[in-house]
C-alpha positions as CSV (number, residue, x, y, z in Angstrom):
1,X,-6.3,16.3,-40.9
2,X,-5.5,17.1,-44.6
3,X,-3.9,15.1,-47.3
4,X,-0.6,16.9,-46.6
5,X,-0.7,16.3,-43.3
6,X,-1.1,12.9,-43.6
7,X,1.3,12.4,-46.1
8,X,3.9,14.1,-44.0
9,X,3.1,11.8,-41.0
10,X,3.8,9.0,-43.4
11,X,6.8,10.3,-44.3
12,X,8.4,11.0,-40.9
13,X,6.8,8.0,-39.8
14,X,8.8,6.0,-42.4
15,X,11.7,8.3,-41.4
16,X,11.6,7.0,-37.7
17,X,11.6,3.2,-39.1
18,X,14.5,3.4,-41.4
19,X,16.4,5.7,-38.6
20,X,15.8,2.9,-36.3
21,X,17.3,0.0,-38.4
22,X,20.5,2.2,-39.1
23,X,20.9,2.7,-35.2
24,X,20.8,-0.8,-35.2
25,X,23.3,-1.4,-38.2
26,X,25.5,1.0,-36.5
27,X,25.8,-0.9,-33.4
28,X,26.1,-4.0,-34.7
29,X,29.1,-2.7,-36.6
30,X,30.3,-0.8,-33.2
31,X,30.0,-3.4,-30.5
32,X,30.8,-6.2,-33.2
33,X,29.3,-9.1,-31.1
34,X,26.5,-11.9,-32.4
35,X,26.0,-12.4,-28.8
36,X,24.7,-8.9,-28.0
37,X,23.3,-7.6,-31.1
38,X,22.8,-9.5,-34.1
39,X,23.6,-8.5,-38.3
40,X,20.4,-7.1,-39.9
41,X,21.4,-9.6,-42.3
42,X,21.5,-12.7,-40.1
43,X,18.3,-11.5,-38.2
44,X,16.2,-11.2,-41.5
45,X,17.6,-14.8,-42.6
46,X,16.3,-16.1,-38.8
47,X,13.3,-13.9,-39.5
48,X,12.6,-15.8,-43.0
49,X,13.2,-19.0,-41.5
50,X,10.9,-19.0,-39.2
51,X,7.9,-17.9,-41.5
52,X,8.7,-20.8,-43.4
53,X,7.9,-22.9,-39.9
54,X,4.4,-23.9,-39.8
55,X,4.5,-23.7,-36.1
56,X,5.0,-19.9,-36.3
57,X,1.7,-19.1,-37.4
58,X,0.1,-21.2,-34.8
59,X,2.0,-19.3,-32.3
60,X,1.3,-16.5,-33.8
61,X,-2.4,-16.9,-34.2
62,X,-2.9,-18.1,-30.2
63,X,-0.7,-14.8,-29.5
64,X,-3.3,-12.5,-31.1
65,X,-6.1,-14.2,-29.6
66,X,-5.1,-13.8,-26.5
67,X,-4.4,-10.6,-26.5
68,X,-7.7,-9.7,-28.4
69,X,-9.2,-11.6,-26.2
70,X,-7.2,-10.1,-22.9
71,X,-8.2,-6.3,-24.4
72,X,-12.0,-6.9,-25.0
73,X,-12.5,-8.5,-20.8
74,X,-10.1,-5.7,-20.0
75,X,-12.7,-3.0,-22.1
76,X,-15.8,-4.9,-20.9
77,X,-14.5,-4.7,-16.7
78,X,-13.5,-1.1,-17.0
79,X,-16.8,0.2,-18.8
80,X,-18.6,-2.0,-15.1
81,X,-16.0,-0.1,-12.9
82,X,-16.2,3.4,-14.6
83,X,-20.4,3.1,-14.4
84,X,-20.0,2.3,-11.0
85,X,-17.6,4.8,-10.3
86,X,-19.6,7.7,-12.0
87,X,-22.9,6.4,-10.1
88,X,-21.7,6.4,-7.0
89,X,-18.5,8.4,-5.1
90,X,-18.3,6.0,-2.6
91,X,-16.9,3.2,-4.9
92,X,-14.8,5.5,-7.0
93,X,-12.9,6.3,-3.7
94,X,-13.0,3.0,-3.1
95,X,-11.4,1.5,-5.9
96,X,-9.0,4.3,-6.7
97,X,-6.1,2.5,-4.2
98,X,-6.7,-0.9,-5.9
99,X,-6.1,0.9,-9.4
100,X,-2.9,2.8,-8.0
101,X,-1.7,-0.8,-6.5
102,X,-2.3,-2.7,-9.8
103,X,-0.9,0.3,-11.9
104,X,2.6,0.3,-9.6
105,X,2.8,-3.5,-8.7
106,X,5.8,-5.1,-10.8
107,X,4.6,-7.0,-13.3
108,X,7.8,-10.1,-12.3
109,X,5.5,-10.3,-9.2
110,X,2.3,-10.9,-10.4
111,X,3.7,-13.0,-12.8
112,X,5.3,-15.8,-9.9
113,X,2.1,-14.9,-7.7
114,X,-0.2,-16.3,-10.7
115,X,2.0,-19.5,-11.1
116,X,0.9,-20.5,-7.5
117,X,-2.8,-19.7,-8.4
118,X,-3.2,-20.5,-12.2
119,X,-1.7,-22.7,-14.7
120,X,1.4,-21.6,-16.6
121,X,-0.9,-21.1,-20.0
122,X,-3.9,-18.9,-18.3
123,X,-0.9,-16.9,-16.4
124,X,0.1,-14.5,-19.2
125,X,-4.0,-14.0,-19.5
126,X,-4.4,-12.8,-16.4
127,X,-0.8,-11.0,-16.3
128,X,-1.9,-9.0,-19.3
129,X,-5.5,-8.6,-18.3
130,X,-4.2,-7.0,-14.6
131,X,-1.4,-4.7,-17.0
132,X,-4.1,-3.3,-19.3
133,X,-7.8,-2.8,-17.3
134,X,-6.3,0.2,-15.0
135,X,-5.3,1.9,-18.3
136,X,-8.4,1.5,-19.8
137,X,-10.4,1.9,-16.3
138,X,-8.6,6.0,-16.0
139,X,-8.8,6.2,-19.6
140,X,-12.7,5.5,-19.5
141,X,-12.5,7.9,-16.4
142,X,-10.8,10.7,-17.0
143,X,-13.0,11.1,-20.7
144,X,-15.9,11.2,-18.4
145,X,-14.9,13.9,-16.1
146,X,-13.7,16.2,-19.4
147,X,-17.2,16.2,-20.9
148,X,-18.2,19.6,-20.7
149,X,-20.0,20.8,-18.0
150,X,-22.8,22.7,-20.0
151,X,-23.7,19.0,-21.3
152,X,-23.4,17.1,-18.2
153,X,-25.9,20.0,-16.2
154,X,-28.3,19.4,-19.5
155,X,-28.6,15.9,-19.1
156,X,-28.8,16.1,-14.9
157,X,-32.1,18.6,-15.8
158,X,-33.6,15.9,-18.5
159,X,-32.5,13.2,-16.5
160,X,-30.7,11.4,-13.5
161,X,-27.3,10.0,-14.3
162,X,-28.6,6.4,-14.7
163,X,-27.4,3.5,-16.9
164,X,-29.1,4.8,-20.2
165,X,-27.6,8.0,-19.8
166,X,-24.4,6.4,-19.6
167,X,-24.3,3.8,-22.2
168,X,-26.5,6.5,-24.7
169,X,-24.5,10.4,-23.7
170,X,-21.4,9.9,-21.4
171,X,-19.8,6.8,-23.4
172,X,-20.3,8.0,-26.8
173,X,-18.8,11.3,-25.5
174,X,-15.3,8.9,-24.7
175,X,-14.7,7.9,-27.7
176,X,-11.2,9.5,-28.5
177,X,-10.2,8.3,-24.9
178,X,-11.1,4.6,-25.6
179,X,-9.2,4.8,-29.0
180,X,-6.1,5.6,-27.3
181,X,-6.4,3.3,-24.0
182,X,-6.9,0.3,-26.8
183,X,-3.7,1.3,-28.8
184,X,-1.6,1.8,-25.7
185,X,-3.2,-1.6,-24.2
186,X,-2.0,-3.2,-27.4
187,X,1.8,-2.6,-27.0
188,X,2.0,-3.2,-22.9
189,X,-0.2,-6.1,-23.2
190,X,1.6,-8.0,-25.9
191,X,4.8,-6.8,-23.6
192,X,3.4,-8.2,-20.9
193,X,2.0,-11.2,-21.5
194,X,5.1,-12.7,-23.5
195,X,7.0,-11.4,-20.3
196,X,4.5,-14.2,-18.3
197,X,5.3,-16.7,-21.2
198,X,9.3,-16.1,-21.0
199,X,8.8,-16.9,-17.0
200,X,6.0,-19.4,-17.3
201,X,7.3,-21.4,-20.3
202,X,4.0,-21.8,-21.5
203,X,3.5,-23.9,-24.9
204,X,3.6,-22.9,-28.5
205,X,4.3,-19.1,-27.0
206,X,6.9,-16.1,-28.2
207,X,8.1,-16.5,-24.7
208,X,8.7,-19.8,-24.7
209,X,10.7,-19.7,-28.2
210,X,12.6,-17.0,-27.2
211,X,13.5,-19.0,-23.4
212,X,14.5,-21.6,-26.4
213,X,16.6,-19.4,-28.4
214,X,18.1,-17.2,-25.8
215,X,19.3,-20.8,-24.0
216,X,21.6,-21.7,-26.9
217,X,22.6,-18.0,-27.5
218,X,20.8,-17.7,-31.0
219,X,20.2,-13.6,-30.1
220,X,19.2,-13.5,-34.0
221,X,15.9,-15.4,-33.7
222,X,15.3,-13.3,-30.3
223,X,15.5,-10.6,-32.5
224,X,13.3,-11.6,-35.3
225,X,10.8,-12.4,-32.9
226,X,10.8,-8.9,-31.4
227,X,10.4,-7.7,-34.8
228,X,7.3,-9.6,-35.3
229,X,6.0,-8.5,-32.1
230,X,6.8,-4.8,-33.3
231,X,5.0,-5.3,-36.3
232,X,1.8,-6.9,-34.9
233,X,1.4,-3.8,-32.8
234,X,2.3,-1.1,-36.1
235,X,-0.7,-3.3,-37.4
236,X,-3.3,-3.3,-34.8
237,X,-2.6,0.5,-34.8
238,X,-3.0,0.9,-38.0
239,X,-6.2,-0.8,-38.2
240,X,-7.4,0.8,-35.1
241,X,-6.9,3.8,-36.4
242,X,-8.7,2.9,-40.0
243,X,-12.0,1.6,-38.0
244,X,-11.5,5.0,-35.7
245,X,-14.4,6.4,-37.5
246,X,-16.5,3.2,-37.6
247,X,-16.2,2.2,-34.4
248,X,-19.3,3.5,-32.2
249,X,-19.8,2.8,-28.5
């Protein structure tokens, strides 16, 4: 991609933010309720408020260490699964209805199923974990099975498909398709797990403050936290994207 292009994704990238925020000025002017959707005025004053709580950034913090933490088991269990499923037919058939069950299942049901098994602040964990490995598992997958053929027979002749030739040829090869199952896992993760928090009421959470906020109607502080959660994604993209290149598998 060349500079021009780049700068013209920039542009139209900033062109979708600022479009976004007038939609939203619009509306509040339209439906003309604090209760529904909050002043872009009164949500930045909620939003500055609550940077200058301390307990913010420790929320804040535990968010994106979970979720760091929830994406690197999730990449870690899919690279077993997608070995095992390349070795051997048997298991990919195998596991293929357990992937379709976890990839259609609602999440509100996992979410109460987990509260009988785990406590309410490993719950959003797992609820995350079980949103984001079948992504990556098909992601993995599906990068495999588009290597070209002319390279896979090439390798079969030098070698039977075996763990090296895995780890050293066929992963490297997925490298575009693990950049995009990690961006995607970052949005319906974060999604996902402060969905668990909301239900779980699990300390020092986004869910939990916005349970807080949404119980005495304070829909501007809801908002300012979905903000933040919008932005943490725009910047693990962003950085994803920048390591793109120094990232090897």
């Amino acid at each position: 991609m060349n500079s021009l292009d780049k700068k013209n994704d920039t542009i139209f990238f900033i062109l979708g933010i600022v479009s976004i925020f007038i939609i939203w000025f619009v509306l509040s002017i339209a439906i003309n309720n604090e209760f529904a959707i909050p002043k872009i005025d009164k949500t930045s004053k909620a939003l500055a408020n609550l940077f200058s709580d301390g307990n913010t950034y420790v929320i804040l913090g535990r968010t994106i260490l979970k979720i760091a933490l929830t994406i690197l088991i999730a990449f870690a269990t899919s690279i077993i699964l997608v070995v095992l499923s390349t070795l051997s037919k048997k298991f990919r058939s195998f596991i293929s209805p357990i992937i379709t069950l976890l990839k259609t299942v609602p999440v509100v049901v996992v979410i109460l199923l987990f509260l009988f098994l785990f406590s309410r602040n490993t719950t959003p964990i797992y609820v995350a974990l079980l949103v984001i490995m079948p992504i990556m598992y098909e992601a993995l997958l599906n990068g495999i099975n588009n290597i070209d053929e002319s390279i896979i027979n090439e390798t079969k002749m030098l070698s039977k498909t075996n763990l090296f030739v895995m780890r050293k040829v066929y992963l490297p090869l997925t490298k575009p398709y693990v950049i995009l199952s990690i961006l995607q896992s970052v949005g319906l993760g974060l999604k996902a797990m402060v969905m668990a928090e909301l239900i779980a009421q699990t300390k020092n959470s986004i869910g939990k403050e916005m349970s807080n906020y949404r119980a005495f109607l304070d829909m501007d502080y809801i908002f300012a936290w979905g903000l933040i959660m919008i932005t943490i994604v725009i910047i693990s993209e962003i950085f994803i994207r920048m390591m793109k290149k120094k990232i090897t598998i």
